[in-house]
C-alpha positions in Angstrom: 5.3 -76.1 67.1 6.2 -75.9 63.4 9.7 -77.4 62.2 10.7 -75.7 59.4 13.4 -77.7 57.0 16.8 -76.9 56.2 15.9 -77.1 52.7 12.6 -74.8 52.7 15.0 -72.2 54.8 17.5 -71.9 52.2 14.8 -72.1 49.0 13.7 -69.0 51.1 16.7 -67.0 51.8 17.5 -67.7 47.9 14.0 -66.2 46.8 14.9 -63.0 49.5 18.4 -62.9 47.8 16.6 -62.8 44.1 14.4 -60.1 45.1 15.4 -57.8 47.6 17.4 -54.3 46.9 20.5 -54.9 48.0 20.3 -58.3 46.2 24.1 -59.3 44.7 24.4 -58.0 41.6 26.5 -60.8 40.8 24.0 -63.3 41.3 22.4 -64.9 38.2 18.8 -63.7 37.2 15.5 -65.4 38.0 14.1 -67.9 35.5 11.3 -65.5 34.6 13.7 -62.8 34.0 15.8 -64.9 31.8 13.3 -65.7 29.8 11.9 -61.9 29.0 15.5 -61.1 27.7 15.4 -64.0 25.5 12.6 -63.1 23.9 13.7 -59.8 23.8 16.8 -61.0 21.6 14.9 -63.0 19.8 12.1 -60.2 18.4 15.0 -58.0 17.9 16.7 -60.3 15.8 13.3 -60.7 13.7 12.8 -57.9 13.0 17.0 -57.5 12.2 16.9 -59.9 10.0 13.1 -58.6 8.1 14.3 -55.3 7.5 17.6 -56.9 6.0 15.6 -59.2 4.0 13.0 -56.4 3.0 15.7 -53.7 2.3 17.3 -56.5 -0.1 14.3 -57.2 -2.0 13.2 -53.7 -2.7 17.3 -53.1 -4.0 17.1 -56.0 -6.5 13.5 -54.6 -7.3 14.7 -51.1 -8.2 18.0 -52.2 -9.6 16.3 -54.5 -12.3 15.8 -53.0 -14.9 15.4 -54.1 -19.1 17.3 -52.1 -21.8 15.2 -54.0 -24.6 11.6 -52.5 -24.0 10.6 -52.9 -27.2 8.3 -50.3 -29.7 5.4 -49.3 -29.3 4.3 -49.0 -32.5 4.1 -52.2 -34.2 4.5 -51.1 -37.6 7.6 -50.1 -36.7 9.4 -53.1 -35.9 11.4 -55.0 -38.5 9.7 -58.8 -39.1 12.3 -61.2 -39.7 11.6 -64.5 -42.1 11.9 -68.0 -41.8 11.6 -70.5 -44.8 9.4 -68.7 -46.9 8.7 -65.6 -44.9 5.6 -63.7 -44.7 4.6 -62.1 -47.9 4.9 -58.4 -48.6 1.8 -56.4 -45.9 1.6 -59.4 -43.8 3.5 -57.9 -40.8 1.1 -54.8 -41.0 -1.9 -57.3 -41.0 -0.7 -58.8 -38.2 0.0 -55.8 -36.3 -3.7 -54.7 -37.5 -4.8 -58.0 -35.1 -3.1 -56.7 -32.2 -4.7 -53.3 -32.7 -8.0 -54.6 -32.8 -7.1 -56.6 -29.9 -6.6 -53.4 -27.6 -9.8 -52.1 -28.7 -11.9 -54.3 -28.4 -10.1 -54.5 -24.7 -10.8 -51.0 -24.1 -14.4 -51.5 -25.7 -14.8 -54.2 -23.2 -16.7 -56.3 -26.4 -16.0 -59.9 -25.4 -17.4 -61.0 -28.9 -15.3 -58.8 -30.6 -12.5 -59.8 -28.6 -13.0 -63.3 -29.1 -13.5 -63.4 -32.9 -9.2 -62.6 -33.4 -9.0 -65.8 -32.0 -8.7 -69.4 -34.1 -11.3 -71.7 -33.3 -9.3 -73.5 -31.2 -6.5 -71.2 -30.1 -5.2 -71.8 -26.6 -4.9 -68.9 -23.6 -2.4 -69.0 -20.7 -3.2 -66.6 -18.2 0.3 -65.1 -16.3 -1.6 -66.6 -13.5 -1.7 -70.1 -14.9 -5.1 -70.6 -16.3 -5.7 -72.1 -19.2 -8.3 -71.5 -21.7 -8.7 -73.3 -24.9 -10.9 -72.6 -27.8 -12.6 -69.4 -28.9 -16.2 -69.7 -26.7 -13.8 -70.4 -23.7 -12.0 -67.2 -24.4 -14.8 -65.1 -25.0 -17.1 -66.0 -22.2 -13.7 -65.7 -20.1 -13.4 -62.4 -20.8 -17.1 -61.0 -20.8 -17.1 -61.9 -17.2 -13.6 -60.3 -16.6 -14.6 -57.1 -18.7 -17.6 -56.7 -15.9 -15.4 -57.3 -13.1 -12.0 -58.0 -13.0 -10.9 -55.8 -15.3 -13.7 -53.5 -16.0 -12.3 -49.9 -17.3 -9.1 -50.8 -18.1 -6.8 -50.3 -21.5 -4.2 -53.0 -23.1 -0.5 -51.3 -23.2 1.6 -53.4 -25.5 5.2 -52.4 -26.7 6.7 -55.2 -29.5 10.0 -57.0 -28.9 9.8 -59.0 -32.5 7.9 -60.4 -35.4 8.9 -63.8 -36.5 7.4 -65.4 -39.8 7.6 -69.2 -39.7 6.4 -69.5 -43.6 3.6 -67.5 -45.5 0.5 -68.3 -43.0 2.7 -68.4 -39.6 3.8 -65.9 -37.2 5.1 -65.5 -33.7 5.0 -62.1 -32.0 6.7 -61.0 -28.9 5.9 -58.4 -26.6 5.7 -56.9 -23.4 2.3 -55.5 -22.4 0.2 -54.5 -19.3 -3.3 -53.4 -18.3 -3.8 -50.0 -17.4 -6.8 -47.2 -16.3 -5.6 -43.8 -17.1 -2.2 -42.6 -18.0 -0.4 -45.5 -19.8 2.2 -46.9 -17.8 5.8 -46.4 -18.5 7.1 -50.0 -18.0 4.6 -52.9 -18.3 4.6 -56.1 -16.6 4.6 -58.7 -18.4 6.2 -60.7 -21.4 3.7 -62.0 -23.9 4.1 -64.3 -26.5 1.3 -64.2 -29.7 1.0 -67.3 -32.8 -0.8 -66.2 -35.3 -1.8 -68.0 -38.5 -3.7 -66.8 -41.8 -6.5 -68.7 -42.0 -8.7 -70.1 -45.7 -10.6 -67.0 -45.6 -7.1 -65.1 -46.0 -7.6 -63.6 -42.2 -5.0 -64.0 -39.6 -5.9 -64.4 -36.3 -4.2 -65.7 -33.1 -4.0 -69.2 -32.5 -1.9 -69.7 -28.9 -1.2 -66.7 -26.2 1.2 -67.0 -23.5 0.8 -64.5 -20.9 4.1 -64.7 -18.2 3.7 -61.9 -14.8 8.1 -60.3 -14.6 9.0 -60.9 -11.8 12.0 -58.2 -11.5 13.3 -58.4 -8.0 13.7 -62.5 -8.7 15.2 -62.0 -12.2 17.8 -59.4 -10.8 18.8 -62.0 -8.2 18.9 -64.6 -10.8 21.2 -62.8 -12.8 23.9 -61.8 -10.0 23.6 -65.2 -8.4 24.1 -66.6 -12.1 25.5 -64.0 -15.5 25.7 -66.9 -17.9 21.7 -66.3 -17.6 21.3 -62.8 -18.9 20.0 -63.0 -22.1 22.5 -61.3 -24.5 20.3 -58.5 -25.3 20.2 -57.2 -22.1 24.2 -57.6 -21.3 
């Protein structure tokens, strides 16, 4: 004859209690079932908190916007001088670089492209690579004009022209890539040096190339206003 325990007895009348019908309400839930609502909580909470985040980062997105967009044609803008300044044309020569730079862009000619650059010029990608000289320029961009960027256009609007002296000169700009219709804001904030070389040519001696990030320079600014750059109070 089997002796059942005291304690296996009650461990059974407890499981009977847990899951039968008429099982008191009052009673606190089984391990497994305080578990599921746990994780319940817990994926609701996710996805509280993703949508919050989300919903945030497409407000600052939309919200940040630039008043200075700059012109888009280049011959428009005003240089300003430094020192010496440029002489009388130069700003028109130097836009005439630019201009060629676009086409031979959209031309996809990598030699072309390459030959309004220095020697040695220096290339900063917005994604962080660096190129430096002229052959590392070109044969950069032959491969991206077969792949990368194959069929698109340069857009380029111009935030200032700066002479340093007679042979120096620093443009600003914003400026994107595009296929079809040009776009009506561009991307990114570029920064051209250009210097007139013996042969009485200027071409481009450093490019800086840096991706906007909107969404984090909208936060940046409400978190801290002594950043906004004046033009854009």
């Amino acid at each position: 004859m089997t002796t059942v325990s005291t304690a296996a007895r009650n461990d059974a009348h407890t499981d009977d209690r847990a899951t039968a019908p008429g099982a008191d309400p009052a009673a606190p839930p089984a391990p497994r079932s305080r578990r599921r609502t746990l994780k319940r909580a817990l994926i609701g909470t996710a996805l509280t908190l993703g949508l919050t985040a989300g919903g945030g980062y497409l407000w600052l997105d939309a919200t940040s916007e630039v008043k200075v967009t700059g012109s888009a044609a280049c011959t428009a803008v005003t240089a300003t001088e430094a020192g010496t300044g440029g002489r009388a044309g130069d700003r028109d020569a130097v836009c005439g670089v630019l201009a060629s730079l676009a086409g031979a862009w959209g031309a996809a000619d990598a030699d072309a492209y390459g030959a309004l650059f220095t020697p040695d010029a220096t290339y900063t990608t917005y994604v962080g690579t660096h190129y430096q000289g002229r052959g590392d320029i070109t044969e950069a961009h032959r491969a991206l004009f077969g792949g990368f960027v194959k069929g698109t256009e340069l857009a380029d609007s111009i935030l200032g022209i700066r002479f340093l002296g007679p042979d120096a000169a620093v443009v600003t700009s914003r400026g994107d890539t595009y296929e079809g219709g040009r776009p009506a804001e561009l991307s990114k904030v570029q920064t051209y040096t250009l210097t007139r070389e013996s042969d009485g040519q200027w071409r481009i001696a450093a490019f800086q190339n840096t991706q906007r990030q909107p969404a984090m320079e909208r936060a940046s600014f409400l978190l801290s206003p002594g950043t906004v750059p004046g033009a854009e109070k």
